[in-house]
C-alpha positions in Angstrom: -6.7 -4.7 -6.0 -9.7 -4.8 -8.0 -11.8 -1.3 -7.5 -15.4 -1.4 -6.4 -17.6 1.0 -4.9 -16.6 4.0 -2.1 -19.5 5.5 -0.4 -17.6 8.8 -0.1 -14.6 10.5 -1.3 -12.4 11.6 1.2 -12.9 15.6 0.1 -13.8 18.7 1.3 -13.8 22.4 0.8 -10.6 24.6 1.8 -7.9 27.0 -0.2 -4.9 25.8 -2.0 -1.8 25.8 0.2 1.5 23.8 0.4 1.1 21.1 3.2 4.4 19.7 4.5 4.7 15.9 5.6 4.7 15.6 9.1 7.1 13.2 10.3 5.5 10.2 11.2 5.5 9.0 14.8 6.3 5.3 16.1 3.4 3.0 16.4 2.2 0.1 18.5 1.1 -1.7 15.6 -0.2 -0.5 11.8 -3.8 -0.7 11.2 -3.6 0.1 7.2 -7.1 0.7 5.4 -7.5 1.0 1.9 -9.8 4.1 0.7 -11.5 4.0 -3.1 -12.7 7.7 -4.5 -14.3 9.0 -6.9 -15.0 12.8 -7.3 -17.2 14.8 -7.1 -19.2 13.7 -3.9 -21.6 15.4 -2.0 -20.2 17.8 0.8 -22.5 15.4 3.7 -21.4 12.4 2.7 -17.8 13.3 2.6 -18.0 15.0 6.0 -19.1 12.0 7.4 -16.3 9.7 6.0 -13.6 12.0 6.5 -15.2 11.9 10.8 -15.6 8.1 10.3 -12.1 7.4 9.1 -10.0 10.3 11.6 -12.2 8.9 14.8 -11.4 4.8 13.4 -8.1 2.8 15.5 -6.4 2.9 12.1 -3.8 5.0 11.5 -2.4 4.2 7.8 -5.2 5.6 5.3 -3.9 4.9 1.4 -5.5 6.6 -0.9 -6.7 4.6 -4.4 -5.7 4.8 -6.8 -3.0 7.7 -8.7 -3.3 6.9 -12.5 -0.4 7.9 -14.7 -1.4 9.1 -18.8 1.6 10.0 -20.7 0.3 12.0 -23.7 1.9 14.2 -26.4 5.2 13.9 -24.2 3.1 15.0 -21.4 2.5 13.6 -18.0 -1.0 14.1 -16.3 -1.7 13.0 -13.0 -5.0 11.8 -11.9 -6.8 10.7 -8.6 -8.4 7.6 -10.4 -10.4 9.9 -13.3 -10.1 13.5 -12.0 -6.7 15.3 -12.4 -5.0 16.3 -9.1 -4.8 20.0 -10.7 -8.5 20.3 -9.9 -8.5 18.5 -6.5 -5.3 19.8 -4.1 -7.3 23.0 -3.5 -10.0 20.7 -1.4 -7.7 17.4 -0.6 -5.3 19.2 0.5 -7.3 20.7 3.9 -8.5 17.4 3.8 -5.0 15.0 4.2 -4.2 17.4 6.8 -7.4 16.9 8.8 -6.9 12.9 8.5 -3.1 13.2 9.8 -3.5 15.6 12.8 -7.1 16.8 13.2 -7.4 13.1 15.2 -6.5 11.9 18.5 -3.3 9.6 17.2 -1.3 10.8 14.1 -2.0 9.3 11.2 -0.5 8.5 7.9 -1.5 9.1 4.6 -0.2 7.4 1.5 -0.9 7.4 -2.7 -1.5 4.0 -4.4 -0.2 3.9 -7.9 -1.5 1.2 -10.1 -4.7 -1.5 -9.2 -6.1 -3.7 -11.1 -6.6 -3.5 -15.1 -4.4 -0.1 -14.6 -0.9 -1.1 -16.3 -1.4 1.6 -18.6 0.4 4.1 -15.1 3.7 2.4 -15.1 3.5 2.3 -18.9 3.5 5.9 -18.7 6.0 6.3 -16.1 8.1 4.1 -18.3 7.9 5.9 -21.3 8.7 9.4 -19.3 11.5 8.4 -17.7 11.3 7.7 -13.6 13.3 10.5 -12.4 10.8 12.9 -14.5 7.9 11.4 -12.8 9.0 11.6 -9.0 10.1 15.0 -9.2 6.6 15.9 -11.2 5.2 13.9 -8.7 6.5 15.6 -6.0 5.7 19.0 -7.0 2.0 18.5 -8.1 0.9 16.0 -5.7 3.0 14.7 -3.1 4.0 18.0 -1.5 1.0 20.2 -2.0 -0.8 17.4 -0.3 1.3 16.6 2.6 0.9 13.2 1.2 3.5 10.4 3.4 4.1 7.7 1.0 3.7 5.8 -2.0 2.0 2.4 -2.3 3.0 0.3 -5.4 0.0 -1.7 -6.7 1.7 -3.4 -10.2 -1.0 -5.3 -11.8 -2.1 -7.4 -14.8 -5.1 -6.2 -17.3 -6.3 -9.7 -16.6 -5.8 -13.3 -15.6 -4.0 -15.3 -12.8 -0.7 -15.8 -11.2 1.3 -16.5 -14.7 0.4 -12.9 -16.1 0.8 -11.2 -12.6 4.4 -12.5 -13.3 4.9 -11.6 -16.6 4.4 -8.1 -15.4 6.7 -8.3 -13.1 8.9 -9.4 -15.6 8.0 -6.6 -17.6 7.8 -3.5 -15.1 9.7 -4.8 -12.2 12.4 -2.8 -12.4 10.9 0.2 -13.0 8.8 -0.5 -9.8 12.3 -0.7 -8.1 13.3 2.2 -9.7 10.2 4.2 -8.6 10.8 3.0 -4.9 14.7 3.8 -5.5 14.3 7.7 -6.5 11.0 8.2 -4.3 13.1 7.3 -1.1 15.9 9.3 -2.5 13.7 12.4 -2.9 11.8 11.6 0.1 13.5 10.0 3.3 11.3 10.0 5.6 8.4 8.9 3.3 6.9 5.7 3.2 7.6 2.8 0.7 5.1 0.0 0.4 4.4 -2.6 -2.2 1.0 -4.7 -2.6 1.5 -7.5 -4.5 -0.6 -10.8 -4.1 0.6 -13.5 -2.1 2.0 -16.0 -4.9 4.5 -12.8 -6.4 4.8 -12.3 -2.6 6.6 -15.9 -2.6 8.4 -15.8 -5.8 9.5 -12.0 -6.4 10.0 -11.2 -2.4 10.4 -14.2 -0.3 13.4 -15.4 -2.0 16.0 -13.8 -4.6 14.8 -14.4 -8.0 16.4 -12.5 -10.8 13.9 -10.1 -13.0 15.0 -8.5 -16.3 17.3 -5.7 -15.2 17.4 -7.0 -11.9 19.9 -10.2 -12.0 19.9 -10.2 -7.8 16.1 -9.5 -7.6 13.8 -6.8 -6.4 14.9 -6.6 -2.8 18.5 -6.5 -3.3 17.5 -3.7 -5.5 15.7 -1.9 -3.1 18.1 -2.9 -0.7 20.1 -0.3 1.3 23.2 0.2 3.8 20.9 0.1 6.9 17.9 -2.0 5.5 15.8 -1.3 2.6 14.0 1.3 0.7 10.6 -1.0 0.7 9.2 -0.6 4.2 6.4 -3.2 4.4 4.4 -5.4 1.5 0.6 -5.6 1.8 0.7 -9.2 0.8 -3.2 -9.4 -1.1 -4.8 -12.7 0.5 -7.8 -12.6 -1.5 -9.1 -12.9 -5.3 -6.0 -13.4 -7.4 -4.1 -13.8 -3.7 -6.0 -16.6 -2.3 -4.1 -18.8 -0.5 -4.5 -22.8 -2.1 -3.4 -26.3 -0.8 -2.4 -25.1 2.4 -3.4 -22.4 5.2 -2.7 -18.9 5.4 -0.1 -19.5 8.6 1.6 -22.5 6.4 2.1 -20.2 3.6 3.3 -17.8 5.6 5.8 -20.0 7.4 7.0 -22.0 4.5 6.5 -20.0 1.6 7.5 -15.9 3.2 8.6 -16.1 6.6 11.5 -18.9 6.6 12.6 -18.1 2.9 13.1 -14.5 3.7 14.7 -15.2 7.4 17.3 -17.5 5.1 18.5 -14.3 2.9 18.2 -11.7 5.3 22.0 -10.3 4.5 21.0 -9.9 0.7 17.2 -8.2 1.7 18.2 -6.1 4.5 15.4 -7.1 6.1 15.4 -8.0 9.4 11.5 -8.3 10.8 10.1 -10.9 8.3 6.9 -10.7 10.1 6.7 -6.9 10.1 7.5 -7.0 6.5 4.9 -9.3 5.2 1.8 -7.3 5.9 -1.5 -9.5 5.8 -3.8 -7.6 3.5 -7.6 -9.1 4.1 -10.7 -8.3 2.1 -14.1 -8.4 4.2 -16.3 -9.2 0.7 -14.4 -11.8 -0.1 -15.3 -14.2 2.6 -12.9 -12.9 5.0 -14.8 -11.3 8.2 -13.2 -9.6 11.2 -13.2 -13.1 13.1 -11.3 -14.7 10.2 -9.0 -11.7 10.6 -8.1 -12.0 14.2 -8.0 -16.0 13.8 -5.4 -15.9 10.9 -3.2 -13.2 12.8 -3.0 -15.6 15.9 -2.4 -18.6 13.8 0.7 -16.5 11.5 1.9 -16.0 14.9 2.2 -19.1 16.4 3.1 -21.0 13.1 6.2 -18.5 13.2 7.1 -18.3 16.6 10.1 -21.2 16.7 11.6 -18.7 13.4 12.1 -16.1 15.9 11.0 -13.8 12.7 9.0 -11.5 15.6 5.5 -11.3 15.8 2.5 -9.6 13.2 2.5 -6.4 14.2 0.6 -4.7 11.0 -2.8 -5.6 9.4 -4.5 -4.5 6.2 -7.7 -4.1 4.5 -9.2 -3.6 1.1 -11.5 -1.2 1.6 -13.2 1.4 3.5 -16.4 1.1 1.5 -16.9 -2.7 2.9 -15.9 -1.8 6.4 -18.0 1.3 6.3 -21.2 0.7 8.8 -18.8 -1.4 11.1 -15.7 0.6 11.2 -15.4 1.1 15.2 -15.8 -3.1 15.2 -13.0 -3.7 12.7 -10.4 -1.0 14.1 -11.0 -2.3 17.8 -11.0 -5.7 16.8 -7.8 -5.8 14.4 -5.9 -3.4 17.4 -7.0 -5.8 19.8 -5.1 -8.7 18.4 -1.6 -7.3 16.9 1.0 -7.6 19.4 3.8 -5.5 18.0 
């Protein structure tokens, strides 16, 4: 996901405490919004977004984006330039205020990665994955209260054949990340975001990666399903769907493939697990939204691969003046 502009960062003033996750409740449908900060803010502005986003219909908030350095041997975490050290004393009050202070729980997750930001899962590399998660952990993801991790693995530049040479690169250490975060979380949230051509050759079907011979989801996969709970499959920019529509694509190219190797995925909800990921600046208004989610629907009906019951968007800062509008409107047309 490329990073532009966030009105407001989602902080506000409170004391440094340990937050624990609160276990997340069942939900009709996931309405999953993206939310780009950068620090410091004034306290008004980030009042107001923090109301905006707990009052909105959705109920998955991912944070953007947790940047990696590995320097000296040493690991440093940041919320996209400011290090966590000198955040979780006001984030902290503030994750908690977004997940219960609301009528409906609501999740919150950490993206690592974005566009042009390689340089994370360079780091992660070089420090070993096991290192990271439980450094991770301890600095951010439990201070916080934080739910989940969103994987975001991205090129420094160009189209779909360097998005795979990434993958080619870093794609087992993105399996690895998702292996030993579930293992030290549970009950967390897994999600990966990659655009929709990866979505069809890395996900759809098995294709073998470096270090992964059966592929990323048999990597991921696990006794009872897998460790990856959802992709937000990017349908914009580098994601844009060509030479057929968004519904054929998803039929042909996600839904069907993924249906056909269900027993080496462990996936069983194809339509649950390919999570439409829209971005309103990029020629892709509500309408187009709700249009596209009928159409998926129908396309996939005869695959008996269920129904979309999740919708994503790329981010807060587009949506901001018409965030009531987008919420109702996106609830209005999942069915799961």
């Amino acid at each position: 996901m490329r990073r532009r502009e966030f009105l407001g960062s989602c902080l506000a003033a409170g004391a440094l405490h340990a937050v624990p996750a609160v276990a997340a409740p069942t939900a009709a449908s996931r309405r999953i919004l993206y939310v780009y900060g950068q620090v410091p803010q004034p306290e008004q502005a980030v009042n107001a977004a923090v109301e905006a986003l707990g009052n909105s219909g959705f109920n998955v908030l991912i944070l953007s984006f947790l940047r990696v350095f590995l320097n000296g041997g040493q690991l440093e975490l940041r919320y996209n330039d400011t290090p966590f050290s000198e955040l979780n004393a006001t984030l902290a009050p503030v994750v908690r205020r977004l997940q219960t202070g609301f009528a409906g729980r609501k999740r919150v997750l950490l993206c690592l990665g974005g566009w042009a930001q390689l340089e994370s899962f360079e780091s992660v590399l070089g420090y070993g994955v096991a290192r990271f998660i439980a450094q991770l952990n301890r600095d951010v993801i439990t201070p916080l209260g934080i739910d989940g991790l969103d994987l975001d693995l991205e090129p420094m530049t160009g189209g779909l054949p360097e998005w795979m040479a990434v993958h080619h690169e870093y794609g087992k250490t993105v399996a690895d990340i998702t292996n030993e975060y579930k293992r030290s979380n549970p009950s967390h949230i897994v999600t990966h975001a990659p655009v929709s051509g990866i979505a069809a050759e890395l996900y759809a079907k098995p294709a073998p990666l470096p270090g992964l011979p059966q592929g990323l989801l048999a990597a991921t996969r696990t006794t009872t399903g897998n460790n990856i709970d959802w992709l937000n499959v990017q349908l914009y920019e580098g994601g844009a769907v060509t030479g057929m529509t968004i519904p054929d694509f998803y039929r042909t190219r996600l839904v069907a493939p993924l249906e056909a190797s269900q027993a080496a995925s462990g996936i069983r909800r194809p339509l649950h697990f390919f999570t439409p990921l829209f971005e309103p600046h990029a020629d892709q208004p509500l309408e187009f939204c709700r249009k596209t989610i009928r159409a998926i629907d129908a396309d996939c009906r005869s695959l008996n691969a269920g129904s979309v019951d999740g919708v994503a968007l790329w981010e807060y800062g587009q949506i901001a003046s018409a965030i009531d509008r987008w919420s109702s409107g996106l609830q209005g047309v999942l069915r799961g």
